[in-house]
N, CA and C of each residue as an Amber inpcrd file, in Angstrom:
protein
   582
  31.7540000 -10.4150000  12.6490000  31.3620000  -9.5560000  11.5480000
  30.1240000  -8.7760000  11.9540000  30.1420000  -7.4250000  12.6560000
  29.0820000  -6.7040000  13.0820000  29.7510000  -5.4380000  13.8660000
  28.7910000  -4.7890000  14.2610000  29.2740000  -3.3960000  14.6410000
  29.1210000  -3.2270000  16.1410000  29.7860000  -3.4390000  16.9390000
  29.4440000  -3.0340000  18.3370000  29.6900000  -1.1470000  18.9820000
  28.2600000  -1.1250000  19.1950000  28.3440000   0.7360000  19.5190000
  28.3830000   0.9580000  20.8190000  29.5100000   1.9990000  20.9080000
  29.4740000   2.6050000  22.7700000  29.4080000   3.8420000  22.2800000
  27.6760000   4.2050000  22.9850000  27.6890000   5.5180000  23.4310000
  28.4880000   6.1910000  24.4790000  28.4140000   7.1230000  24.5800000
  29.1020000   8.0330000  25.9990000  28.9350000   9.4050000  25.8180000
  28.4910000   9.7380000  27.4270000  28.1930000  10.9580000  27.3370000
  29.4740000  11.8680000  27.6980000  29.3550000  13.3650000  27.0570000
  30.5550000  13.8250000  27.3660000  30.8850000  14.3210000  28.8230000
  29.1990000  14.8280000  29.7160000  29.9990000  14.7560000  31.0920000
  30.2750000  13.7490000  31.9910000  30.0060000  12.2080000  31.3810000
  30.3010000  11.3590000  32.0130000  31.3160000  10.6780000  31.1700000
  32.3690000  11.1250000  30.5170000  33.4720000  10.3500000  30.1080000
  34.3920000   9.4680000  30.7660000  34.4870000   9.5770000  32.2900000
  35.2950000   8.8350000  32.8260000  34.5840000   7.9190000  33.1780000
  33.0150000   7.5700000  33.3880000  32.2830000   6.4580000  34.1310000
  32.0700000   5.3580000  32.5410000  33.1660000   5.2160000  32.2400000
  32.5530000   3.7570000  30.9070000  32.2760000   2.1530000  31.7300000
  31.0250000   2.1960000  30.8930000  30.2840000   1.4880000  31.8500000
  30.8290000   0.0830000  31.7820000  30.6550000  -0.8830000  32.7620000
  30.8870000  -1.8850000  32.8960000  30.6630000  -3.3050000  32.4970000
  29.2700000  -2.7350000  30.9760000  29.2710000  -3.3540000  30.2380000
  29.8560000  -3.9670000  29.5860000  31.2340000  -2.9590000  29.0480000
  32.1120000  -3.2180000  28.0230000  33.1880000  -4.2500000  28.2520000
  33.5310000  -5.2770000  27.1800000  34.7890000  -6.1990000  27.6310000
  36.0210000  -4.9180000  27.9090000  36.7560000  -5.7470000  28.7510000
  37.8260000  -5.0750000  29.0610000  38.8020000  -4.3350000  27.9190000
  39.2190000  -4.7540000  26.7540000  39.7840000  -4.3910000  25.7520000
  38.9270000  -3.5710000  25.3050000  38.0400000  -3.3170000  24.9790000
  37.0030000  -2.1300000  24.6700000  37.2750000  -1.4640000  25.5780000
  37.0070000  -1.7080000  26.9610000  36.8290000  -0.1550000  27.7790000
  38.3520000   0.2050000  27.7280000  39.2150000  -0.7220000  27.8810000
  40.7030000   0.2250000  27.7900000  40.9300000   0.6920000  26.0620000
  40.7150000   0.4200000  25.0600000  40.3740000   1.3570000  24.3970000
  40.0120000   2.1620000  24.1740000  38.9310000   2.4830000  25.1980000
  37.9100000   4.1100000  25.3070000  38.6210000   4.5500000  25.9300000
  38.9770000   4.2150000  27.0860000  39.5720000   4.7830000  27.8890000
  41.3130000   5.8030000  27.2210000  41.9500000   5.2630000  26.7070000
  42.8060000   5.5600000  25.7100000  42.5790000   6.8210000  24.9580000
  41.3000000   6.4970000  24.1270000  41.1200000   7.8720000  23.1000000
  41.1420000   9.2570000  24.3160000  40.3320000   8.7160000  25.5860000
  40.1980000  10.0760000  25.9560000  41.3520000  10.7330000  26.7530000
  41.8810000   9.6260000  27.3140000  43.1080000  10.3370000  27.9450000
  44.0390000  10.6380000  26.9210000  44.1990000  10.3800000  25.7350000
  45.2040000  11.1280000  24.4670000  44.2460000  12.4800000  23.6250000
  42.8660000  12.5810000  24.2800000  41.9430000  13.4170000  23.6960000
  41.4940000  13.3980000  22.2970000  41.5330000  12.4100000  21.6730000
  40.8940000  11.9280000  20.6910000  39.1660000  11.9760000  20.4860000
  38.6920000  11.6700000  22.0230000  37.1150000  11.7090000  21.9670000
  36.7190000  12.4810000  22.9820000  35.9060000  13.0530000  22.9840000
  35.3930000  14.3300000  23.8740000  34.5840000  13.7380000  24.2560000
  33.4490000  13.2210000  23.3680000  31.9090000  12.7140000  23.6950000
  30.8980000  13.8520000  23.2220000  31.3350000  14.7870000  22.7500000
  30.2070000  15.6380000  21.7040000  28.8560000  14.6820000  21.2770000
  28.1180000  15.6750000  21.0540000  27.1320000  14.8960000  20.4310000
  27.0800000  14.5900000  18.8130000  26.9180000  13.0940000  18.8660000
  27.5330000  13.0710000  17.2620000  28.8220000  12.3950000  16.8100000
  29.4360000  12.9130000  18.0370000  30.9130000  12.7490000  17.8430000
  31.1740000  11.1850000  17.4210000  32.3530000  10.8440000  16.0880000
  32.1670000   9.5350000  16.2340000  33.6240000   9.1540000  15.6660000
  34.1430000   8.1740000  16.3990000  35.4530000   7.2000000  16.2510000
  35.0910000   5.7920000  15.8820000  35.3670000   5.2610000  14.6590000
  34.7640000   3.9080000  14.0410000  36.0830000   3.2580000  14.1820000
  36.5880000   2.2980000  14.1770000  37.5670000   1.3250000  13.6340000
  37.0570000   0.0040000  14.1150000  38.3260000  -0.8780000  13.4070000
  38.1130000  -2.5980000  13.8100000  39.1560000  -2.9420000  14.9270000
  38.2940000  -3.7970000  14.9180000  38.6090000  -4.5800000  16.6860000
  39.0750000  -6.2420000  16.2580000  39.9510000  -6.6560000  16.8080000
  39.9500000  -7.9380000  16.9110000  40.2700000  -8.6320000  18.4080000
  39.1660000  -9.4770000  18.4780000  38.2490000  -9.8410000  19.9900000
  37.5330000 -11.1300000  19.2520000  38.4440000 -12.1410000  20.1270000
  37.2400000 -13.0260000  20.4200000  35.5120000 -12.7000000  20.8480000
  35.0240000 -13.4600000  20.2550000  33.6860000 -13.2670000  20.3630000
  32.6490000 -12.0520000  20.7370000  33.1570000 -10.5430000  19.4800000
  32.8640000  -9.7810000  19.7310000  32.9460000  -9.3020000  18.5690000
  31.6780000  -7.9740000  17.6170000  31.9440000  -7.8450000  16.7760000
  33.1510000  -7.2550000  16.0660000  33.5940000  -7.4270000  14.7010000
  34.5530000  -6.9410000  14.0350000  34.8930000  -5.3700000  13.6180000
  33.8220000  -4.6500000  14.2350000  34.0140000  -2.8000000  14.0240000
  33.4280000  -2.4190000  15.3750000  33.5890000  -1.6080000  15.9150000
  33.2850000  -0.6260000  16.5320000  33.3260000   0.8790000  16.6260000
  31.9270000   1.2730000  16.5440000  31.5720000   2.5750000  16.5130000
  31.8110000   3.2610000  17.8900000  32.3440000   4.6470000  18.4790000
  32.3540000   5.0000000  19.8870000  31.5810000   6.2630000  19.4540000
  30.5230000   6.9610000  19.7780000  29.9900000   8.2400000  19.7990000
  29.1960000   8.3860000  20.7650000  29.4920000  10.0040000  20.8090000
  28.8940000  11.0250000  21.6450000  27.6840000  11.3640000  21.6830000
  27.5590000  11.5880000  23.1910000  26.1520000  12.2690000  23.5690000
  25.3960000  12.8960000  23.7530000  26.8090000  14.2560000  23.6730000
  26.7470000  15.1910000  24.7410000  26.4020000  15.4680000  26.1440000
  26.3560000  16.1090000  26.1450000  25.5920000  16.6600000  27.7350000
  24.2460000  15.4360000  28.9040000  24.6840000  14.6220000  29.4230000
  23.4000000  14.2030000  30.0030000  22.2890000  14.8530000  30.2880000
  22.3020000  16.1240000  31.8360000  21.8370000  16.6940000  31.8080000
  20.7020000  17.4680000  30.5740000  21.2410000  17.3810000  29.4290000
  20.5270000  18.1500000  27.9410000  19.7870000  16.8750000  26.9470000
  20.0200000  15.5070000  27.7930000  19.6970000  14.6700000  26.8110000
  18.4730000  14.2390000  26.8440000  17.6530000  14.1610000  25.0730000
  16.3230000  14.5090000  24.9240000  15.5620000  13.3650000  24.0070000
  14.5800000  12.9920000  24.3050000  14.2080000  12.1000000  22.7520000
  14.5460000  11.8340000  21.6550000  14.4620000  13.7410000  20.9790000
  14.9240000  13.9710000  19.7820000  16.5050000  13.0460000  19.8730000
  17.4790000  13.6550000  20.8830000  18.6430000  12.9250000  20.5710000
  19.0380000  11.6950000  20.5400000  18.3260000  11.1360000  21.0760000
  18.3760000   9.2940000  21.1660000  17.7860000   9.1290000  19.6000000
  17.2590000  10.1660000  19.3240000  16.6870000  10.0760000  17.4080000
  17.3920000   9.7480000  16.4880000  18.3640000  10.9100000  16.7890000
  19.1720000  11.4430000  15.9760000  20.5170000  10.2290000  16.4130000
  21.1110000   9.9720000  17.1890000  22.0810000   8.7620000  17.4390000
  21.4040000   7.6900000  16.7520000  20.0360000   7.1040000  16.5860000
  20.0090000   5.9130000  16.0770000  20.4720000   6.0500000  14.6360000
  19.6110000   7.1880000  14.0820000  19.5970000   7.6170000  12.7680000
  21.4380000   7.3960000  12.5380000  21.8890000   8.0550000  13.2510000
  23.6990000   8.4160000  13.1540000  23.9440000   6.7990000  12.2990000
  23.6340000   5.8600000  13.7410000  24.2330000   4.7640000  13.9170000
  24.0300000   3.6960000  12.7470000  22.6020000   3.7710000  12.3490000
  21.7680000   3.0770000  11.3960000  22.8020000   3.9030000   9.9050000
  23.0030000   4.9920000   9.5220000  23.8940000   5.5320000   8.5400000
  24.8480000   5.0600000   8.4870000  25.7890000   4.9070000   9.2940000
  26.8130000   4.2510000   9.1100000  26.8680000   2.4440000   9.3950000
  26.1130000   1.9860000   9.9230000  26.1490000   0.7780000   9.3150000
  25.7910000   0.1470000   7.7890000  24.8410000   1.0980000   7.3630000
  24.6150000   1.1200000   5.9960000  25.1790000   1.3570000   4.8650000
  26.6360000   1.9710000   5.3970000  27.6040000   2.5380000   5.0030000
  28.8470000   1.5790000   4.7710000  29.2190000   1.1510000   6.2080000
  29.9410000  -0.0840000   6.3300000  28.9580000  -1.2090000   5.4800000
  27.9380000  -1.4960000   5.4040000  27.6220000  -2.6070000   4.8010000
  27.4240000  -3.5090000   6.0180000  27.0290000  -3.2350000   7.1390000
  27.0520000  -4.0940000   8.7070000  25.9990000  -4.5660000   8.8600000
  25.5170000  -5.5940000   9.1890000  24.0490000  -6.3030000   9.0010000
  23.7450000  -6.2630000  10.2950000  24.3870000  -6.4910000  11.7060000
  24.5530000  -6.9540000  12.8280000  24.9550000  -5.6420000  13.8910000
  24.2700000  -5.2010000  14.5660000  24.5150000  -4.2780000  15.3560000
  24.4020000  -4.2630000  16.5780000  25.1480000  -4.4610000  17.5890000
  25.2580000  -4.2330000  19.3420000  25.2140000  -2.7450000  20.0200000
  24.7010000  -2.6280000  20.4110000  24.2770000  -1.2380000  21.5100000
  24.7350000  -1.2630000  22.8250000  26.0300000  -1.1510000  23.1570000
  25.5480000  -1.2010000  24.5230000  24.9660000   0.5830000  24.9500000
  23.6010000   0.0190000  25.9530000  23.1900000   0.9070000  25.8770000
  23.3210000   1.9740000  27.6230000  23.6210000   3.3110000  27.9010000
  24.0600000   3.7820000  29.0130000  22.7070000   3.7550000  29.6640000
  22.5730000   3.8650000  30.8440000  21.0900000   3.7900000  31.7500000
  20.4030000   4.6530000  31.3350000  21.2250000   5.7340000  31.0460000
  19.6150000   7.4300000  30.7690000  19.6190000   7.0800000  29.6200000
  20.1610000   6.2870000  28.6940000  19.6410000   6.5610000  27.3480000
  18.6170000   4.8940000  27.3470000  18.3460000   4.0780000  28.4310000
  17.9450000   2.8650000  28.2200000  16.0590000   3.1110000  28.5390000
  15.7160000   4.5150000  28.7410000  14.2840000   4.8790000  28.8280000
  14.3180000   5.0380000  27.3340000  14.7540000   5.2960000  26.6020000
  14.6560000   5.9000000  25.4000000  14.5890000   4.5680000  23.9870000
  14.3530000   3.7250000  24.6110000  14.8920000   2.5010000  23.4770000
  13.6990000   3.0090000  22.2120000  12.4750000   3.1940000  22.5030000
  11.2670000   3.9500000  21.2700000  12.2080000   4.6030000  20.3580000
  12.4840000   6.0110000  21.0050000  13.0030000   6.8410000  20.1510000
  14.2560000   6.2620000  19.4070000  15.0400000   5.1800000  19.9060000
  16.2160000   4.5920000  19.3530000  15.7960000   3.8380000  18.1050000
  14.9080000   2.8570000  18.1000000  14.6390000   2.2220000  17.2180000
  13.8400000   3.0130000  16.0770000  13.0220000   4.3310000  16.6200000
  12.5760000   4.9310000  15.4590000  13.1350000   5.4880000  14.1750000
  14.9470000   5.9590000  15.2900000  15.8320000   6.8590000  14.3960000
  16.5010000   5.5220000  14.0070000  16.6440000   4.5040000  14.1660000
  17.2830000   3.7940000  13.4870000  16.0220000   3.1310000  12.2220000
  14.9900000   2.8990000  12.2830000  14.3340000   2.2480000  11.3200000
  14.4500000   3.8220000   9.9500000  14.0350000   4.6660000  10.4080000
  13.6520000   5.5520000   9.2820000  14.6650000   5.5210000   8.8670000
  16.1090000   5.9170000   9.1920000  17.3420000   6.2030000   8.5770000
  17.2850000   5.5910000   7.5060000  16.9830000   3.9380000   7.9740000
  17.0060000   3.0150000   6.5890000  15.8840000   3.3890000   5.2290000
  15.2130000   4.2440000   5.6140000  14.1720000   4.6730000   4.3220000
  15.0550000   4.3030000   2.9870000  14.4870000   4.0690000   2.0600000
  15.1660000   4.2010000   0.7210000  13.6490000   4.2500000  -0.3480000
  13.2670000   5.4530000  -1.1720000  12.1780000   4.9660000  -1.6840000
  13.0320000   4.4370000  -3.3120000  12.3280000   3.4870000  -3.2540000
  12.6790000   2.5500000  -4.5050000  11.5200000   1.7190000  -5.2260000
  10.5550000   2.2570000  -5.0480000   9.0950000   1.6330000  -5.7570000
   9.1130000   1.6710000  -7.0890000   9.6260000   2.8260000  -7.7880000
  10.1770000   2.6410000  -9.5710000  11.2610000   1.9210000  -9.8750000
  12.3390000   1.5930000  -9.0000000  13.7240000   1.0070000  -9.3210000
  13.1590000  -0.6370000  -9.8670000  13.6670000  -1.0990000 -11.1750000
  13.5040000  -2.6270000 -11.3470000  13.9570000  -3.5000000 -10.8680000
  15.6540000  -3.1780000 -10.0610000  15.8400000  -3.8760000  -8.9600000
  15.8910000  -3.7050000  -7.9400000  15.1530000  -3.6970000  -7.1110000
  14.1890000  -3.4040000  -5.6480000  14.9470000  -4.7790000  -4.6320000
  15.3890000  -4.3700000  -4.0770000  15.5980000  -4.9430000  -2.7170000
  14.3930000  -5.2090000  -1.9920000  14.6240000  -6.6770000  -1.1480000
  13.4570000  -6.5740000  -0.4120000  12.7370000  -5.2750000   0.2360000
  11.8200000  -5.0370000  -0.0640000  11.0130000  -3.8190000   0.7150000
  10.9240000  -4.5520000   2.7110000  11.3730000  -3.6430000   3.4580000
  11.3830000  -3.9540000   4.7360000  12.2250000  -2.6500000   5.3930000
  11.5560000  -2.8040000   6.8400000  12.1530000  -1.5230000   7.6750000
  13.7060000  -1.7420000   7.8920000  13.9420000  -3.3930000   7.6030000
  15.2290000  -4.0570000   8.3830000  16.3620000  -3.8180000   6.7720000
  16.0760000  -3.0590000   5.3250000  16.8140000  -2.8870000   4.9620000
  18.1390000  -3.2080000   5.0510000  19.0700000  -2.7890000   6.2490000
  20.7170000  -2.7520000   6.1450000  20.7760000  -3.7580000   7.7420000
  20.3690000  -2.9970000   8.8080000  20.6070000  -3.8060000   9.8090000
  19.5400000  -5.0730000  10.0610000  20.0660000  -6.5560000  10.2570000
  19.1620000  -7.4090000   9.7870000  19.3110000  -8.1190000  11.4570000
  20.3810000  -7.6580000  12.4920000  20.4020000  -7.9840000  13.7750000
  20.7750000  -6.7990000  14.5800000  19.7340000  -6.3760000  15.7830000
  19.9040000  -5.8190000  17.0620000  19.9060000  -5.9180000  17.7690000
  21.0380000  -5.6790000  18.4650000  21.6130000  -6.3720000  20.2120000
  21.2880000  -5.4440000  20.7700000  20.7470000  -5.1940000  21.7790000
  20.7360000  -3.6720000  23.3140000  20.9580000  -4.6630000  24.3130000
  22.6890000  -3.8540000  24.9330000  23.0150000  -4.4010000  25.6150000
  22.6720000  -3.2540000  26.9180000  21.9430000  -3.3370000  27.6780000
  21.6690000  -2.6400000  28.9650000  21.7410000  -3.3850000  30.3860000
  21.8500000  -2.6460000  31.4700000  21.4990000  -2.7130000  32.6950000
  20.3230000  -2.7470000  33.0320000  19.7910000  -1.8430000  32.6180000
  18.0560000  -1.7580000  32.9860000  17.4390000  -1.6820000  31.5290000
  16.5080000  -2.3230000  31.9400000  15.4440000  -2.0600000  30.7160000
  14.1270000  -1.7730000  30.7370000  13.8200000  -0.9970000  29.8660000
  12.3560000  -0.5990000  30.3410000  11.1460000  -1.9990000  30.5850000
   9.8100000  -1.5480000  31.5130000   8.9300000  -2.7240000  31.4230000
   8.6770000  -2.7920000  30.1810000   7.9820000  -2.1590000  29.4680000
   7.0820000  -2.4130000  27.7580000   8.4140000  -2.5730000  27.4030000
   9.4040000  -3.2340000  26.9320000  10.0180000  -3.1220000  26.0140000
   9.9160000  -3.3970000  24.5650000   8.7870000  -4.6500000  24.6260000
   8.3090000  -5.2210000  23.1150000   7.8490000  -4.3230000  22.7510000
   6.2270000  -3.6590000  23.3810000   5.5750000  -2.6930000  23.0440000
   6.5550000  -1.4200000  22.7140000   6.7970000  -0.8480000  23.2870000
   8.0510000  -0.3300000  22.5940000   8.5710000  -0.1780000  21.3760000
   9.4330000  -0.9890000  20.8330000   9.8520000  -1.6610000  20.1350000
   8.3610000  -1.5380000  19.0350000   7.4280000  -2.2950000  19.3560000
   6.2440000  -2.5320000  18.2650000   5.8330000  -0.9840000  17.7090000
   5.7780000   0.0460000  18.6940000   5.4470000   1.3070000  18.6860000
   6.3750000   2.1960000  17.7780000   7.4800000   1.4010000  17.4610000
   8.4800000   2.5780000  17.1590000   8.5440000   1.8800000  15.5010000
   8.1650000   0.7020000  15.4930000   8.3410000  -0.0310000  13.9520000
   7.2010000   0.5570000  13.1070000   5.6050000   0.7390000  13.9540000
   4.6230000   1.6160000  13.5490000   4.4700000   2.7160000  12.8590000
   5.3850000   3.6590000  13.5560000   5.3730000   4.7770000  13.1200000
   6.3700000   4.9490000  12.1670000   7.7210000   4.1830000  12.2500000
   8.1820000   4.2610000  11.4870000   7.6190000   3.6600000   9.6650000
   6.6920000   2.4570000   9.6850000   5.9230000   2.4560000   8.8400000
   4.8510000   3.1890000   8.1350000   4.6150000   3.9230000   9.4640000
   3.5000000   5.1600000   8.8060000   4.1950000   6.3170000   7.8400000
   5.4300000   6.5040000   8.7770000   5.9840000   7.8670000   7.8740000
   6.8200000   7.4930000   6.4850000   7.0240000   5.9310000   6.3760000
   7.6720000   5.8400000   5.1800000   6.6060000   5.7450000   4.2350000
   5.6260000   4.9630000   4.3110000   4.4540000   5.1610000   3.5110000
   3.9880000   6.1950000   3.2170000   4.2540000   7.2870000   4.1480000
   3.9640000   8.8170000   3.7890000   4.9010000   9.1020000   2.7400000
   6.2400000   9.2500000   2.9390000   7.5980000   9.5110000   2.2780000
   6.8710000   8.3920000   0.9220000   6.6000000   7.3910000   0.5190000
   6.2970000   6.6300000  -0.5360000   5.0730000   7.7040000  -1.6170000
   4.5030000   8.1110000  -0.8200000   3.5400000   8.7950000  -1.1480000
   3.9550000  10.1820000  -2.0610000   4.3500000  10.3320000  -1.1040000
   4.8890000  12.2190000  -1.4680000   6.0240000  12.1690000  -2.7170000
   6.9150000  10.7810000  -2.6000000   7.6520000  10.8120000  -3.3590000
   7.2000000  10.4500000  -4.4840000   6.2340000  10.2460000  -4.8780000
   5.6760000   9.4340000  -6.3880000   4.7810000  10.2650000  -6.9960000
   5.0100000  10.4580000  -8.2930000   5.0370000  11.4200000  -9.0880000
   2.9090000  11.3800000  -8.7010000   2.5770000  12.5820000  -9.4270000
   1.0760000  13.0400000  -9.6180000   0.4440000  11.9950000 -10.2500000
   1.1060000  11.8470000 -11.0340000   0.0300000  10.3110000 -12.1140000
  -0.1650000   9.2640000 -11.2770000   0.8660000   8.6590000 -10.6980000
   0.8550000   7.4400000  -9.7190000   0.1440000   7.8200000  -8.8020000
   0.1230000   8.4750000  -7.3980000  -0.5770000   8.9470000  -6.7990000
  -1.8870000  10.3430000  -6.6600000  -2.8950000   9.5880000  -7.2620000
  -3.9140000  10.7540000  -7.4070000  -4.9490000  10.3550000  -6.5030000
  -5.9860000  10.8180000  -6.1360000  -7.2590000  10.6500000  -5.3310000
  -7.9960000   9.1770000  -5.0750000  -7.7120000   8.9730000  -5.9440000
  -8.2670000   7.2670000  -6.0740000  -7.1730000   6.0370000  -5.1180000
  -5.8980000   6.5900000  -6.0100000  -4.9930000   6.0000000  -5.1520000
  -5.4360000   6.0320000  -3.5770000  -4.8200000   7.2880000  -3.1580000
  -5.0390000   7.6790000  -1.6370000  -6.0710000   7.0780000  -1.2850000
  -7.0570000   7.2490000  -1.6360000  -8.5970000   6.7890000  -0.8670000
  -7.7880000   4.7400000  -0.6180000  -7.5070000   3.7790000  -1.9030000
  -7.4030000   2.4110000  -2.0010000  -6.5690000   2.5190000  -0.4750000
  -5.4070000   3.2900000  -0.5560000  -4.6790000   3.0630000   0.6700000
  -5.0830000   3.6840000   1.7150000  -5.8250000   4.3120000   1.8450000
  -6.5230000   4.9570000   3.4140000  -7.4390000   3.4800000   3.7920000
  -8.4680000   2.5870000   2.8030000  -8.9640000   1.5840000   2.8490000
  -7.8250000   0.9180000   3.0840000  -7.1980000   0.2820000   2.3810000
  -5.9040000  -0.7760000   2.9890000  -5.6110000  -0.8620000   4.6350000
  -5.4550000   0.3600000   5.0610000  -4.6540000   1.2880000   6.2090000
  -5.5500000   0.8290000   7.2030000  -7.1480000   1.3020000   6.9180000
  -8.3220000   0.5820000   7.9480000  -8.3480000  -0.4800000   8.1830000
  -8.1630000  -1.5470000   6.9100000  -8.5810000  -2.6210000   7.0810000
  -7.7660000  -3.6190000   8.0060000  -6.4190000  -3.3290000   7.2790000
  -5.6310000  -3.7760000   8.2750000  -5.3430000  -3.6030000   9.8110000
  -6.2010000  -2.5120000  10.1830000  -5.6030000  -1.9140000  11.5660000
  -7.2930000  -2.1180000  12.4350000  -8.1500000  -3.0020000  11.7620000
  -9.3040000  -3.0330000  12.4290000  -9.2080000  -4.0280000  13.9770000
């Protein structure tokens, strides 16, 4: 019960990496020789899988272009990926992740934490407040991995906390947030980060 994701880039469609169990890669392999998947960026083929010891959906999307591939886009794929698990209702998420996109794990986890934004500070039934919202497990399955990877990882949960607290901000009406407010949480913000 979880989502296992294969990226792929579209000028490397024939190299699926060797990560994948065999029934997965001859599945990929399949869409493209019937041309079902290009590997666009974005591009995305979801269905269920049944596999021993492997999750129950799988997501396949595109990369586009290696050569063209940028921060922003490792952004924008987490964001993708993090949407539709939230969608499916998927708590549990596997990555396998391709080598050029395995420098990028920051930008991955950033677009996947924000996606989950939801401001809900007026709602009476409030879900736990947390970045981990929808996905509550992440697998990155790579070849290489960067050295900092924690740091990393710690760096990308940061900011993603900064900008939702921003988004908390902006979203709450004039009365709730006035001058006084701001100042308590600019103090909060110090104190904690001394």
């Amino acid at each position: 019960k979880g989502l296992l994701v294969a990226p792929i880039f579209e000028d490397k469609i024939k190299e699926i990496s060797g990560l994948y169990p065999t029934g997965i890669k001859e599945f990929i392999q399949t869409l493209i020789k019937e041309k079902e998947f290009k590997g666009k960026f974005t591009e995305t083929i979801y269905t269920y899988i049944r596999a021993l010891n492997l999750p129950s959906k799988l997501l396949v999307i595109g990369l586009g272009d290696s050569k063209k591939f940028k921060a922003k886009h490792v952004r924008k794929i987490g964001a993708k990926i993090a949407k539709i698990a939230k969608q499916q209702k998927v708590e549990e998420v596997s990555i396998v992740l391709p080598e050029e996109m395995a420098d990028f794990s920051e930008e991955l986890m950033e677009g996947l934490y924000l996606a989950q934004y939801e401001f809900d500070i007026f709602k009476s039934d409030k879900k736990q407040k947390s970045l981990h919202n929808f996905v509550q497990n992440l697998h990155l399955i790579t070849a290489k991995l960067e050295k900092d990877f924690q740091t990393s990882i710690k760096k990308a949960k940061t900011i993603a906390e900064s900008m939702n607290l921003v988004k908390d901000l902006v979203n709450s009406p004039s009365n709730h947030v006035h001058s006084e407010r701001m100042a308590q949480e600019a103090k909060k913000i110090a104190k904690e980060n001394d």
